[in-house]
N, C-alpha and C positions, 0 to 999 in steps of 0.2 A: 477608640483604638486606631492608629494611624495605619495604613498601609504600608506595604515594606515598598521601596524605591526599586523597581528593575532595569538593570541596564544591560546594553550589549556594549561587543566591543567589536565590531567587526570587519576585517580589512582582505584586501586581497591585492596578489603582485603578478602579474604575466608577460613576462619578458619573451620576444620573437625574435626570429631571425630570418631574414626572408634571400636565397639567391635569385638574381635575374638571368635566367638562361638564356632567353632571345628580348629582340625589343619589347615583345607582346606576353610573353608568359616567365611568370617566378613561381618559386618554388618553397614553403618554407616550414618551422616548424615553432611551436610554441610551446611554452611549461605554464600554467596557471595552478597557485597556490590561494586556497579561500580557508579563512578560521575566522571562530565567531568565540569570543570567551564572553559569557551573559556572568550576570549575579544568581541568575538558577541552573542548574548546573545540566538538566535536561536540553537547553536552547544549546546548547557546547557541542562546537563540530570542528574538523579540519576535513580539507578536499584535495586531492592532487591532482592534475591533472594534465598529459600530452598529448602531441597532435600532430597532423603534419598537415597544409594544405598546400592548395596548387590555386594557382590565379592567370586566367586568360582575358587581358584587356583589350577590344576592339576599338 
């Protein structure tokens, strides 16, 4: 008796945006989107996700 074949399908997209307030430090925010569609329906998830961070470059 064969095995059944499992698969995923899984992707994800996070788009930022970052302002530069002075030469040294930005400022910004991000959305992260994660979904996984499997052939078992247990492995099936979506995620959402935002943010905001800060960045000081020396």
């Amino acid at each position: 008796m064969p095995l059944p074949t499992l698969s995923d399908d899984y992707f994800y997209v996070q788009p930022s945006a970052d302002i530069l307030l002075t030469r040294y430090w930005s400022f910004g925010g991000y959305y992260l989107r994660r979904q996984n569609s499997g052939s078992v329906s247990t492995v099936n998830f979506h995620a959402n996700e935002f943010g905001a961070r800060t960045t000081i470059k020396f």
